[in-house]
PDB file with one MODEL, atoms N, CA, C and O in Angstrom:
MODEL        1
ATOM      1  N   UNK A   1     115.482 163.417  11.995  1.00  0.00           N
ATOM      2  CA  UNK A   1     116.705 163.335  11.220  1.00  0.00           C
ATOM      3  C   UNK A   1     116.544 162.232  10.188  1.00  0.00           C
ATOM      4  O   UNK A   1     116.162 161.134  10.593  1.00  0.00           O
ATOM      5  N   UNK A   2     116.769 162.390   9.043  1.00  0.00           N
ATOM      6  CA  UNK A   2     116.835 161.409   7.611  1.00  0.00           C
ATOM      7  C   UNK A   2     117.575 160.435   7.766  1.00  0.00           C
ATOM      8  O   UNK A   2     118.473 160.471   8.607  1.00  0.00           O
ATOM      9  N   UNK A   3     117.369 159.416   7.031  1.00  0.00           N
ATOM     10  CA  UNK A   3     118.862 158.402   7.126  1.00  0.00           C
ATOM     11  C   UNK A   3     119.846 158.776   6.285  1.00  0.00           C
ATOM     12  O   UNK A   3     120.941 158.214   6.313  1.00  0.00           O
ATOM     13  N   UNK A   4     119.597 159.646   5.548  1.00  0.00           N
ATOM     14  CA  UNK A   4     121.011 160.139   4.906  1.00  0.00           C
ATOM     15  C   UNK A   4     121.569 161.276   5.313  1.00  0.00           C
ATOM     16  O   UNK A   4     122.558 161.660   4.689  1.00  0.00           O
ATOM     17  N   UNK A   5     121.076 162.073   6.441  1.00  0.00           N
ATOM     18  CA  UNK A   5     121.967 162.616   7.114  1.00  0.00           C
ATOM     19  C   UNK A   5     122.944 162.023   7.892  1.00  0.00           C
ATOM     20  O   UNK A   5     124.106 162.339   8.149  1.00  0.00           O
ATOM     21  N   UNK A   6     122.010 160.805   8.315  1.00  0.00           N
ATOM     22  CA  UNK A   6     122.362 160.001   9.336  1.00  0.00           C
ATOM     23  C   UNK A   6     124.082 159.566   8.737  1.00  0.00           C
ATOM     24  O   UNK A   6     125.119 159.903   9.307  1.00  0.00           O
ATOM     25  N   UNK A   7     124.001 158.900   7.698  1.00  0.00           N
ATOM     26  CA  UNK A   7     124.926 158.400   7.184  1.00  0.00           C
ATOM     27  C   UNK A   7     126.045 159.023   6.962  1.00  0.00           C
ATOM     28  O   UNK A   7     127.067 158.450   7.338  1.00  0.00           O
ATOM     29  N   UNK A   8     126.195 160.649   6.151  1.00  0.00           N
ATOM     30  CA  UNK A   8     126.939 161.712   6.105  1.00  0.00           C
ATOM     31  C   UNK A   8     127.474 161.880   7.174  1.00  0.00           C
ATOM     32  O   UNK A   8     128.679 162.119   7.257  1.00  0.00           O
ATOM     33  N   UNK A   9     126.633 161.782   8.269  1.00  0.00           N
ATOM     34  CA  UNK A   9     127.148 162.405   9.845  1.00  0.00           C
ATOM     35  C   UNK A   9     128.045 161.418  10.160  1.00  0.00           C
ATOM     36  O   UNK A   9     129.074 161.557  10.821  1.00  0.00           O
ATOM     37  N   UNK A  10     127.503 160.151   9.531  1.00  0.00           N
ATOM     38  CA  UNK A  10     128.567 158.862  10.322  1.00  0.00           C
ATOM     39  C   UNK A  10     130.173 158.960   9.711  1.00  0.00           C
ATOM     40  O   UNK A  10     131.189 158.905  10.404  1.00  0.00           O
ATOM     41  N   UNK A  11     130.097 159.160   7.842  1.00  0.00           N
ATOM     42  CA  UNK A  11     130.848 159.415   7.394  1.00  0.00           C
ATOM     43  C   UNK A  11     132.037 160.347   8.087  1.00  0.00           C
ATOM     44  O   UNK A  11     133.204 160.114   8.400  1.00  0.00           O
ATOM     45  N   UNK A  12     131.313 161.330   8.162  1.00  0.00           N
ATOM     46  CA  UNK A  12     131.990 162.607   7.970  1.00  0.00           C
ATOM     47  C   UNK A  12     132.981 162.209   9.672  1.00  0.00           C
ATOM     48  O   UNK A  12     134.015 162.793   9.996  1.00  0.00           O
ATOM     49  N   UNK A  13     132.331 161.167  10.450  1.00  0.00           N
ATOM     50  CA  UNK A  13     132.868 161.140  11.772  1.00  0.00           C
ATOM     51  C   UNK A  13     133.772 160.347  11.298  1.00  0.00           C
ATOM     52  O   UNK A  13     134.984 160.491  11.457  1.00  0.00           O
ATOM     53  N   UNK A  14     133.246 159.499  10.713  1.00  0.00           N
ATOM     54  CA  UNK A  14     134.893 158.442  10.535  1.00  0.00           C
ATOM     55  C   UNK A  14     136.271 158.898  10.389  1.00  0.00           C
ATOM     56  O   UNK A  14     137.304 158.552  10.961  1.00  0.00           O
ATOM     57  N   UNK A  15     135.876 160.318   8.893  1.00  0.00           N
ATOM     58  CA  UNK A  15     136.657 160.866   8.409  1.00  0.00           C
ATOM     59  C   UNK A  15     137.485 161.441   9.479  1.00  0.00           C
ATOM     60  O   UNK A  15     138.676 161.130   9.468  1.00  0.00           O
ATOM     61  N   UNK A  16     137.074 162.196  10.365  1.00  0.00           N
ATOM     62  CA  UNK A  16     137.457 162.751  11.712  1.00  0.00           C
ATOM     63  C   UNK A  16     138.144 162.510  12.172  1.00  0.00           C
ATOM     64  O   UNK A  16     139.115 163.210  12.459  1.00  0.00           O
ATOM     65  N   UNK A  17     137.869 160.966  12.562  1.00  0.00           N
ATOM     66  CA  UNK A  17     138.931 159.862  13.297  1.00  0.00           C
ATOM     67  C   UNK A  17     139.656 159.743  12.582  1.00  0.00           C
ATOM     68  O   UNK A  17     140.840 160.034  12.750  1.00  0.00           O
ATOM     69  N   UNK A  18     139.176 159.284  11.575  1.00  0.00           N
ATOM     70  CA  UNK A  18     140.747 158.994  10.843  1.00  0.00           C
ATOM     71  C   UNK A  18     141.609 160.043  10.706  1.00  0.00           C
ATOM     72  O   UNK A  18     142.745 159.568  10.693  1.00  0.00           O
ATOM     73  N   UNK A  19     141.639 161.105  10.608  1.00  0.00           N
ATOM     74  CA  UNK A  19     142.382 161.641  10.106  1.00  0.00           C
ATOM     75  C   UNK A  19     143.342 162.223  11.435  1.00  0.00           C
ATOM     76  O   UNK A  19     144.385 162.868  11.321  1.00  0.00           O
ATOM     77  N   UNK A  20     142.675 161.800  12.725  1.00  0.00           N
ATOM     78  CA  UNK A  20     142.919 162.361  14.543  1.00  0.00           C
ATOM     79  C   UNK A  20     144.134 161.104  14.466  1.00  0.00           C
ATOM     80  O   UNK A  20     145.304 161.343  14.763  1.00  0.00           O
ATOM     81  N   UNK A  21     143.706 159.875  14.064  1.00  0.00           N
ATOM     82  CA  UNK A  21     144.853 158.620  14.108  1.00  0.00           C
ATOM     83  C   UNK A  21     146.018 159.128  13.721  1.00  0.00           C
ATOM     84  O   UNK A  21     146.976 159.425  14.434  1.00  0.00           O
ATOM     85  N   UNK A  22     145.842 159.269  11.903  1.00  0.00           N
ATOM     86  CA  UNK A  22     146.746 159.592  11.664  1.00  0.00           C
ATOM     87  C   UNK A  22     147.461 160.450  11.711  1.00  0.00           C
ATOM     88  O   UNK A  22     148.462 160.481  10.995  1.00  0.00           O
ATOM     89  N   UNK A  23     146.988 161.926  13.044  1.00  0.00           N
ATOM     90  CA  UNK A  23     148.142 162.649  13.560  1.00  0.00           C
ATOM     91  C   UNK A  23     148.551 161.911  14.558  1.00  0.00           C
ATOM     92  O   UNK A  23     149.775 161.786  14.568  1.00  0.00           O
ATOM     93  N   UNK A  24     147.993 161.368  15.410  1.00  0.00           N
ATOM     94  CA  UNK A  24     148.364 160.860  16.430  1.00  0.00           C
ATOM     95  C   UNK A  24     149.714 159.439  15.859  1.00  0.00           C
ATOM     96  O   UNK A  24     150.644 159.121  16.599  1.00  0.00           O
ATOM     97  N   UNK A  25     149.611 159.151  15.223  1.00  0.00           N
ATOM     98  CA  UNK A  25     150.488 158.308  14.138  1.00  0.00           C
ATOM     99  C   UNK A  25     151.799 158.751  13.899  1.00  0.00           C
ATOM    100  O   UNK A  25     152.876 158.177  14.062  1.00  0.00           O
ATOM    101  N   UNK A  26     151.443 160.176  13.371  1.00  0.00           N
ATOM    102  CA  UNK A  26     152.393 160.775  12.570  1.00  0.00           C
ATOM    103  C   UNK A  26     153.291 161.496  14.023  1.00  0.00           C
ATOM    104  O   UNK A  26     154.375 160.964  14.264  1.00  0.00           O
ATOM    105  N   UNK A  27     152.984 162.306  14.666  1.00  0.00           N
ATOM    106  CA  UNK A  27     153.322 162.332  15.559  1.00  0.00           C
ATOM    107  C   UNK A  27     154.265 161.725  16.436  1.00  0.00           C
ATOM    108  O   UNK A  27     155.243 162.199  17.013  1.00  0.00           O
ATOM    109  N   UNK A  28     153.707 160.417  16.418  1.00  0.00           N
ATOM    110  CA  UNK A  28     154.666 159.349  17.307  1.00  0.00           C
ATOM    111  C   UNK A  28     156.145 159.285  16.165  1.00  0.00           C
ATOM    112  O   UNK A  28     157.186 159.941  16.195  1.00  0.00           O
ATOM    113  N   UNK A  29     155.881 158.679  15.634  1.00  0.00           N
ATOM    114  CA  UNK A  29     156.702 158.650  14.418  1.00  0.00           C
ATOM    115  C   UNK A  29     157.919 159.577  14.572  1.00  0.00           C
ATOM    116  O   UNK A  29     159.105 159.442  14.875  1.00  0.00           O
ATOM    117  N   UNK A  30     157.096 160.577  14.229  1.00  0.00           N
ATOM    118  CA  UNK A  30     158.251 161.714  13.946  1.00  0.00           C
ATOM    119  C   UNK A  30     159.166 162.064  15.579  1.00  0.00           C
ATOM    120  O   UNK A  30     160.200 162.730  15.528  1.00  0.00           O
ATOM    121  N   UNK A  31     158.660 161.557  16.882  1.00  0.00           N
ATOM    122  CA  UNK A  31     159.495 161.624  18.015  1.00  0.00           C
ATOM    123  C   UNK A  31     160.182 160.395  18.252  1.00  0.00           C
ATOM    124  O   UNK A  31     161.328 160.401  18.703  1.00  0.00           O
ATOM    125  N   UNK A  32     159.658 159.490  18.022  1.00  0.00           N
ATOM    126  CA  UNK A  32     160.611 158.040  17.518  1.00  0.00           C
ATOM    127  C   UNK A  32     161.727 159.186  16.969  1.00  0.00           C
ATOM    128  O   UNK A  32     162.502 159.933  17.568  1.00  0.00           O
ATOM    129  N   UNK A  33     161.423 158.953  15.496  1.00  0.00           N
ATOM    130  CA  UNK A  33     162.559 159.105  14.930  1.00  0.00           C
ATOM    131  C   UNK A  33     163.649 160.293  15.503  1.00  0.00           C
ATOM    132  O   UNK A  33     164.823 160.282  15.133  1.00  0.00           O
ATOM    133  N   UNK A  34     163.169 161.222  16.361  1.00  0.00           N
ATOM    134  CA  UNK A  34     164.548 162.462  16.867  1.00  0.00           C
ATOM    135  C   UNK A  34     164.647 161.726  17.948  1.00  0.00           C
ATOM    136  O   UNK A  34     165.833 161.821  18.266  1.00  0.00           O
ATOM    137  N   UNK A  35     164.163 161.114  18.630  1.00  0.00           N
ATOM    138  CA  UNK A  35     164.836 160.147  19.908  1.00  0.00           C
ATOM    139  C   UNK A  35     165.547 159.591  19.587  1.00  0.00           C
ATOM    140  O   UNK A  35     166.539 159.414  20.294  1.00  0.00           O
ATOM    141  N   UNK A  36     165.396 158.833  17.967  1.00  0.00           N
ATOM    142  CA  UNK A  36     166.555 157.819  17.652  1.00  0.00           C
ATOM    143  C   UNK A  36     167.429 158.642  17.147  1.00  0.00           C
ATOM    144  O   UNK A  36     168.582 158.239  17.296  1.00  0.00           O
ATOM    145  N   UNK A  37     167.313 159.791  16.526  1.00  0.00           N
ATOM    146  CA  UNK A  37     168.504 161.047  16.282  1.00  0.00           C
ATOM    147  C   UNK A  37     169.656 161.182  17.226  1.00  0.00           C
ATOM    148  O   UNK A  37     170.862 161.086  16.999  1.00  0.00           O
ATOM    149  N   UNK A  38     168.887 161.474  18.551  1.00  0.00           N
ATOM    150  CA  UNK A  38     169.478 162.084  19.677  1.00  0.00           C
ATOM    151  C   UNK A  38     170.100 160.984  20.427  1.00  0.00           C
ATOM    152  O   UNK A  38     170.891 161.238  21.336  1.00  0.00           O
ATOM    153  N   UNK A  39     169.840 159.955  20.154  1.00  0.00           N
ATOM    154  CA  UNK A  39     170.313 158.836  20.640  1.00  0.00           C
ATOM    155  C   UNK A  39     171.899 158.264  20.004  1.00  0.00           C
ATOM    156  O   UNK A  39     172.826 157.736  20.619  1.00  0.00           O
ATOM    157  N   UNK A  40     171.820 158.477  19.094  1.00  0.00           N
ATOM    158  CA  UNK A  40     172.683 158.559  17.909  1.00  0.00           C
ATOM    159  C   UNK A  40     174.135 159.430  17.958  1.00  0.00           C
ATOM    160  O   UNK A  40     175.360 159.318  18.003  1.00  0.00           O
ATOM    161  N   UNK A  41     173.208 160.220  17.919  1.00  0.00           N
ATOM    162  CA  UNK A  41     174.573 161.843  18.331  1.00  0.00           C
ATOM    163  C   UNK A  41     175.530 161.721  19.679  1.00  0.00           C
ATOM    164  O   UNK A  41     176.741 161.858  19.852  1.00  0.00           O
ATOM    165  N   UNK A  42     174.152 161.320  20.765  1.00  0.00           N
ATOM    166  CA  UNK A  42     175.084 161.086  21.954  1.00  0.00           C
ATOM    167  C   UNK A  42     175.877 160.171  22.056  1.00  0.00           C
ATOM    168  O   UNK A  42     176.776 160.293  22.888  1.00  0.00           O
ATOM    169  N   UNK A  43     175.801 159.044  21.300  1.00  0.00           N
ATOM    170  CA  UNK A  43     176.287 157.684  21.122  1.00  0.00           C
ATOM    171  C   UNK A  43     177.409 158.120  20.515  1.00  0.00           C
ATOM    172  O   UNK A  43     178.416 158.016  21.215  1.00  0.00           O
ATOM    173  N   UNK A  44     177.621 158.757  19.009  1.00  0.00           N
ATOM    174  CA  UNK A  44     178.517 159.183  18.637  1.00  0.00           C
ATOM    175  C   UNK A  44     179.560 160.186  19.404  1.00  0.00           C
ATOM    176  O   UNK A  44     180.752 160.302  19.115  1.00  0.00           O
ATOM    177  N   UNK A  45     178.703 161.048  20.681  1.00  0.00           N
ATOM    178  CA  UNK A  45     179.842 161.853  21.322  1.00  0.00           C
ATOM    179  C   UNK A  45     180.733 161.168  22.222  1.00  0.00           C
ATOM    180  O   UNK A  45     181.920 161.384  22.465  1.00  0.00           O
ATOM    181  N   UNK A  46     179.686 160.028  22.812  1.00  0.00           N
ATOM    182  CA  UNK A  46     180.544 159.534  23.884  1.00  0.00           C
ATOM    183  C   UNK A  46     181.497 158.553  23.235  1.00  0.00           C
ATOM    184  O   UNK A  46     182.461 158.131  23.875  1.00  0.00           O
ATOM    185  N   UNK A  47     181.297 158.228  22.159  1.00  0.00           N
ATOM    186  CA  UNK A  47     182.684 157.314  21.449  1.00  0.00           C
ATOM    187  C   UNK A  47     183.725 157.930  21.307  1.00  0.00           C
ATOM    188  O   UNK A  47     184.833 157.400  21.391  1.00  0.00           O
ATOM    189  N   UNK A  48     183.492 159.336  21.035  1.00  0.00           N
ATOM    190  CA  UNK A  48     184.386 160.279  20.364  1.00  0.00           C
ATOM    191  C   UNK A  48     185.122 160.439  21.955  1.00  0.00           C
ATOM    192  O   UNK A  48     186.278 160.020  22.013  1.00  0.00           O
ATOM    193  N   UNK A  49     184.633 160.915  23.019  1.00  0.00           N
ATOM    194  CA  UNK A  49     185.622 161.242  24.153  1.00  0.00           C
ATOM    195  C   UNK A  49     186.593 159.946  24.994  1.00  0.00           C
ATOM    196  O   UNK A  49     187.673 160.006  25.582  1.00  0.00           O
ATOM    197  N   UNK A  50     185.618 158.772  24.721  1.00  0.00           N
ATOM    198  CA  UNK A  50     186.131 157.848  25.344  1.00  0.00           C
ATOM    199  C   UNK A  50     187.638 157.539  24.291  1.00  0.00           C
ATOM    200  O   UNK A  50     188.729 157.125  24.684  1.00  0.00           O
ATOM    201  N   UNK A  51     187.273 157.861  23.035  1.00  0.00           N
ATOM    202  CA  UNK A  51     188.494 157.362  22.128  1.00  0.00           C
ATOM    203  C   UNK A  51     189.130 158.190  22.451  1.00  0.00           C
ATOM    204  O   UNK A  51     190.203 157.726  22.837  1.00  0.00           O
ATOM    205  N   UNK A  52     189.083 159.731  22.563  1.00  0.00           N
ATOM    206  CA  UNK A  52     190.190 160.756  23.147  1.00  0.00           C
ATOM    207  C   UNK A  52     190.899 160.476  23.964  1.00  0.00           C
ATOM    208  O   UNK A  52     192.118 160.571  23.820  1.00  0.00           O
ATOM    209  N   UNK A  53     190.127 159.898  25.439  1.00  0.00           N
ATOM    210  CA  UNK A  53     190.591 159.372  26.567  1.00  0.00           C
ATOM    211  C   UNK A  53     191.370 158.520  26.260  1.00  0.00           C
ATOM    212  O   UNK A  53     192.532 158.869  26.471  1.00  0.00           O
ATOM    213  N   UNK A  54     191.246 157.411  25.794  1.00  0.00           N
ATOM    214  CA  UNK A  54     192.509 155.812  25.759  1.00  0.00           C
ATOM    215  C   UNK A  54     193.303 156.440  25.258  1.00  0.00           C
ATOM    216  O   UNK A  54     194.340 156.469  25.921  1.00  0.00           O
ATOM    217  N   UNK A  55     193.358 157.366  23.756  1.00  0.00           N
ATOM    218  CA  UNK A  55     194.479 157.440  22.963  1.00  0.00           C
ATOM    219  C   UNK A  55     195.369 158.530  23.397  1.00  0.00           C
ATOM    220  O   UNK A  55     196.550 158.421  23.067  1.00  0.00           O
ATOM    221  N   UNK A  56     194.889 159.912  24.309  1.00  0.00           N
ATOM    222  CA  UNK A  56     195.563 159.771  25.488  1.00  0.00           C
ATOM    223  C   UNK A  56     196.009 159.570  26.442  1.00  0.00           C
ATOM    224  O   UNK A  56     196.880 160.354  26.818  1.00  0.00           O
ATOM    225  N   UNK A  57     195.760 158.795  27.031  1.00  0.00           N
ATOM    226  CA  UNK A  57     195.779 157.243  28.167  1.00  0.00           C
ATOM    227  C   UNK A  57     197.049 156.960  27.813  1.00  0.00           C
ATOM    228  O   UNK A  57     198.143 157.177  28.334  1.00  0.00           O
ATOM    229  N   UNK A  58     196.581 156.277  26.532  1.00  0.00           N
ATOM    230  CA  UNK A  58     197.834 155.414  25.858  1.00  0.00           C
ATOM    231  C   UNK A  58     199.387 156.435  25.562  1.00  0.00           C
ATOM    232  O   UNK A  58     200.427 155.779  25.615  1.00  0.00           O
ATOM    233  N   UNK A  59     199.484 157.449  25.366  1.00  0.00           N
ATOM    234  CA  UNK A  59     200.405 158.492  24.554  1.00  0.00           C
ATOM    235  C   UNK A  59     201.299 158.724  25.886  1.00  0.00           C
ATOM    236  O   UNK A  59     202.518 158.582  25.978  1.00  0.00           O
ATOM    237  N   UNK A  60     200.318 159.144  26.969  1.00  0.00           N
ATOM    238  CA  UNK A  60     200.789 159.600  28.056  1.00  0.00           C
ATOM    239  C   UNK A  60     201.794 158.112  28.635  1.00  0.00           C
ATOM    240  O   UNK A  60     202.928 158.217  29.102  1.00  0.00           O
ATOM    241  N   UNK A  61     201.088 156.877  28.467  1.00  0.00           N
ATOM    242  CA  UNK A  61     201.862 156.276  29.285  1.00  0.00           C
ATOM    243  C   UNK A  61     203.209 155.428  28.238  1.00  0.00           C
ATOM    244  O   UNK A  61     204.269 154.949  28.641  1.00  0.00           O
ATOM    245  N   UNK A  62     202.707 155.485  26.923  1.00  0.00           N
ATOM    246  CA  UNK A  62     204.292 155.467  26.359  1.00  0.00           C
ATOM    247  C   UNK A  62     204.925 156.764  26.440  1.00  0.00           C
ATOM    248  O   UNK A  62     205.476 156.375  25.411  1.00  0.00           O
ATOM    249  N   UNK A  63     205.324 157.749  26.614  1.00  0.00           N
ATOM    250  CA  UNK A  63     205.788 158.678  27.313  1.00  0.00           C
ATOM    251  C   UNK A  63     206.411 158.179  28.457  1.00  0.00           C
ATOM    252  O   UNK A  63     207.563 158.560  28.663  1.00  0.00           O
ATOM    253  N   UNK A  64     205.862 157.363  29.289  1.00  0.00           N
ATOM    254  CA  UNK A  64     205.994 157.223  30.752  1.00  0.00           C
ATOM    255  C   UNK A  64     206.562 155.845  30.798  1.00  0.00           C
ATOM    256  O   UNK A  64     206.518 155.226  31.861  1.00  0.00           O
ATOM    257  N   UNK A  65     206.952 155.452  30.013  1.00  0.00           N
ATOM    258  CA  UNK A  65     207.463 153.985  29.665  1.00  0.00           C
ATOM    259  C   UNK A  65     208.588 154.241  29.068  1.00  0.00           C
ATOM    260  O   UNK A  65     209.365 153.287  29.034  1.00  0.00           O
ATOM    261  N   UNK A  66     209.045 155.510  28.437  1.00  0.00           N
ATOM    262  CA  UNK A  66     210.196 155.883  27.195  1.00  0.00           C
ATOM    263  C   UNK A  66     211.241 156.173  28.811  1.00  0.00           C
ATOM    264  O   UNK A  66     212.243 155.515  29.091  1.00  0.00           O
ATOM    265  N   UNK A  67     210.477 157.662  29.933  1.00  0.00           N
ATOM    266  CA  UNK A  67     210.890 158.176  30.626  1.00  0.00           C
ATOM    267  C   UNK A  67     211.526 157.574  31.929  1.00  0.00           C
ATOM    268  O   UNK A  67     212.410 158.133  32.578  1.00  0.00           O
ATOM    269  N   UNK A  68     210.845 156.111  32.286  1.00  0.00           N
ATOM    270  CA  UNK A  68     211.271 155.338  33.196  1.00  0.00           C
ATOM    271  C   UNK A  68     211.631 154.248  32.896  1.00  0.00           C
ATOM    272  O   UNK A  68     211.747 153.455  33.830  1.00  0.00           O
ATOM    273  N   UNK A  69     211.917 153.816  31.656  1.00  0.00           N
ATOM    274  CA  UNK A  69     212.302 152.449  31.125  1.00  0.00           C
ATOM    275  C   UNK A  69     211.280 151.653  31.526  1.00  0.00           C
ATOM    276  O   UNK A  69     211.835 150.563  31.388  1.00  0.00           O
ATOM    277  N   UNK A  70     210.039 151.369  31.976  1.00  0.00           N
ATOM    278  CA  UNK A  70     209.237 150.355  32.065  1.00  0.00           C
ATOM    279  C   UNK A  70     208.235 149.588  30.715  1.00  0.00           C
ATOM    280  O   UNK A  70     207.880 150.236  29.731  1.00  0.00           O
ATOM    281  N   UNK A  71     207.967 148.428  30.882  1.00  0.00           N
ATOM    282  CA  UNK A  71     206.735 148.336  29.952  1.00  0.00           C
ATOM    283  C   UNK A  71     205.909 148.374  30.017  1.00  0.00           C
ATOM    284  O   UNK A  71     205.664 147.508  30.856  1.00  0.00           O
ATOM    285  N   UNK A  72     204.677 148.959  29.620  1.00  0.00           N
ATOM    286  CA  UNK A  72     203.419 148.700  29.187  1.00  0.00           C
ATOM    287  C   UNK A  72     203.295 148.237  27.964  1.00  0.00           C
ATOM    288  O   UNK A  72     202.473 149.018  27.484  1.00  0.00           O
ATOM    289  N   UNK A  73     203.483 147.721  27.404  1.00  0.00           N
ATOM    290  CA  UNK A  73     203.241 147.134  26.193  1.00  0.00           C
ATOM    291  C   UNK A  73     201.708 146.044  26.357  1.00  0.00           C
ATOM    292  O   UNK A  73     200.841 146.391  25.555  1.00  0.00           O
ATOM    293  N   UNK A  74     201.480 145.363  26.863  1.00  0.00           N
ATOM    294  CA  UNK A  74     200.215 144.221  27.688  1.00  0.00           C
ATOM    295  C   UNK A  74     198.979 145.583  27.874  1.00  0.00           C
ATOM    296  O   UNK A  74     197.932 145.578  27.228  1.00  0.00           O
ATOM    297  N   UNK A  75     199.323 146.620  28.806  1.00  0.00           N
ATOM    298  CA  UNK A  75     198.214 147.560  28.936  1.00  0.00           C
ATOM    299  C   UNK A  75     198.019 148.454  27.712  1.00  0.00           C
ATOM    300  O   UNK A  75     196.922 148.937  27.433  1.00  0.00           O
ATOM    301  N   UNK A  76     199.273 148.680  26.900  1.00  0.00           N
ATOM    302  CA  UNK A  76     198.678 149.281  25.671  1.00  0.00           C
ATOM    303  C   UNK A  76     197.984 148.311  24.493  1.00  0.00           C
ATOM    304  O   UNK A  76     197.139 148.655  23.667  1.00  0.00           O
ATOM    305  N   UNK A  77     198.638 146.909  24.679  1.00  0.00           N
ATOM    306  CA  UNK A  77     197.734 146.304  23.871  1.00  0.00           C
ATOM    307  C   UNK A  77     195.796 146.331  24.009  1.00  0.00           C
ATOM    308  O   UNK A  77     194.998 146.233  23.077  1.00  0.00           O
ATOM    309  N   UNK A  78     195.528 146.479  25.328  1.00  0.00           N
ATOM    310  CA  UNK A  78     194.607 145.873  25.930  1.00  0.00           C
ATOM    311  C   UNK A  78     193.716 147.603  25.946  1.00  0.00           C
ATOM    312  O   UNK A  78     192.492 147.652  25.829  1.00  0.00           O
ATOM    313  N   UNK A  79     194.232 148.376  26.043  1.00  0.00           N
ATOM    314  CA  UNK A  79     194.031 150.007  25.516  1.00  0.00           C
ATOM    315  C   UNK A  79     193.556 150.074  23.927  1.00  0.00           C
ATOM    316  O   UNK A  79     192.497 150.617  23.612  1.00  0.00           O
ATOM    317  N   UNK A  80     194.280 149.581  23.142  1.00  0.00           N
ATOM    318  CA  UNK A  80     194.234 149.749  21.994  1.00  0.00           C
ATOM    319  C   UNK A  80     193.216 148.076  21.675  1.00  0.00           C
ATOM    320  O   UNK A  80     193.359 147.567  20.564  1.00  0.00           O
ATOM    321  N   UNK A  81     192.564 147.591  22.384  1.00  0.00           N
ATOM    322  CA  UNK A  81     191.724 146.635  21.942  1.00  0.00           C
ATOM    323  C   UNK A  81     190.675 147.877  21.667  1.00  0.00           C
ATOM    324  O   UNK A  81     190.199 148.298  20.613  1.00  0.00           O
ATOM    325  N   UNK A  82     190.478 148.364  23.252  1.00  0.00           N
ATOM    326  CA  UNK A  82     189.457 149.346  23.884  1.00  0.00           C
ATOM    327  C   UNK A  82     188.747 150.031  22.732  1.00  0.00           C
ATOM    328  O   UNK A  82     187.622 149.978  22.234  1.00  0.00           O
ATOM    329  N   UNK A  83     190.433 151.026  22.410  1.00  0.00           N
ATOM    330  CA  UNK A  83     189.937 151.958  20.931  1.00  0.00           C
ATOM    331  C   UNK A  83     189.506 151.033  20.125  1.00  0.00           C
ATOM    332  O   UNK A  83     188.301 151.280  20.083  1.00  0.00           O
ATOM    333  N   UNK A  84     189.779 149.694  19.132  1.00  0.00           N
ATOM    334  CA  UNK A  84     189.367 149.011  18.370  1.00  0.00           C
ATOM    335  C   UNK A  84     187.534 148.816  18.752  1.00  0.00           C
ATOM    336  O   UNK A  84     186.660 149.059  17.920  1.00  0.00           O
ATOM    337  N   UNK A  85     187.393 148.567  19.490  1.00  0.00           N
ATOM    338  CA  UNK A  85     185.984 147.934  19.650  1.00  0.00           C
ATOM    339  C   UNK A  85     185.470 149.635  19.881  1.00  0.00           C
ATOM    340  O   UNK A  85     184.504 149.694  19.120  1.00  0.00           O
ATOM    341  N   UNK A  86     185.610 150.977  20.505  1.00  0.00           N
ATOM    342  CA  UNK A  86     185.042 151.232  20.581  1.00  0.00           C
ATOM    343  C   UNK A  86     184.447 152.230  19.232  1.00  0.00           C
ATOM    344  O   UNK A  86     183.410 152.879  19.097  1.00  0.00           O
ATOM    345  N   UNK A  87     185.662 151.995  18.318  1.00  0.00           N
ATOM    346  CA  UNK A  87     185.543 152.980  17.000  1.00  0.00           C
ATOM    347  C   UNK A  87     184.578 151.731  15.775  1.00  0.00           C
ATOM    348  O   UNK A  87     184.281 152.091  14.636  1.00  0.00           O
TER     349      UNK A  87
ENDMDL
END
């Protein structure tokens, strides 16, 4: 074998690798990024139900405060922190 096969062959291997990295690269990357998608979405759903929840939480029990004369006013404040921080 020549030394300039030799060399081509080495080349041409590098090229190989490199180009195996950079799927292996690209790859990662691109499941990063839909993990952080999906991470995202769910994050966004569960805000969305938990805010459903308090702000009917909350509706139901002024309702239930109109109907029995009691207050919650302290638990709806403390409800409506809830929604604040969680929106």
């Amino acid at each position: 074998m020549s030394q300039g096969n030799r060399v081509t062959q080495r080349s041409q291997l590098q090229e190989f690798v490199m180009a195996r990295i950079q799927c292996k690269i690209s790859d990662h990357l691109e499941g990063t990024t839909s993990h952080k998608s999906q991470n995202q979405e769910d994050t966004m759903q569960l805000k969305q139900v938990a805010y459903s929840t308090l702000t009917s939480n909350s509706n139901n029990d002024e309702r239930l405060s109109r109907k029995y004369g009691k207050d919650h006013r302290a638990q709806d404040r403390s409800q409506q922190n809830l929604i604040n921080t969680i929106v």
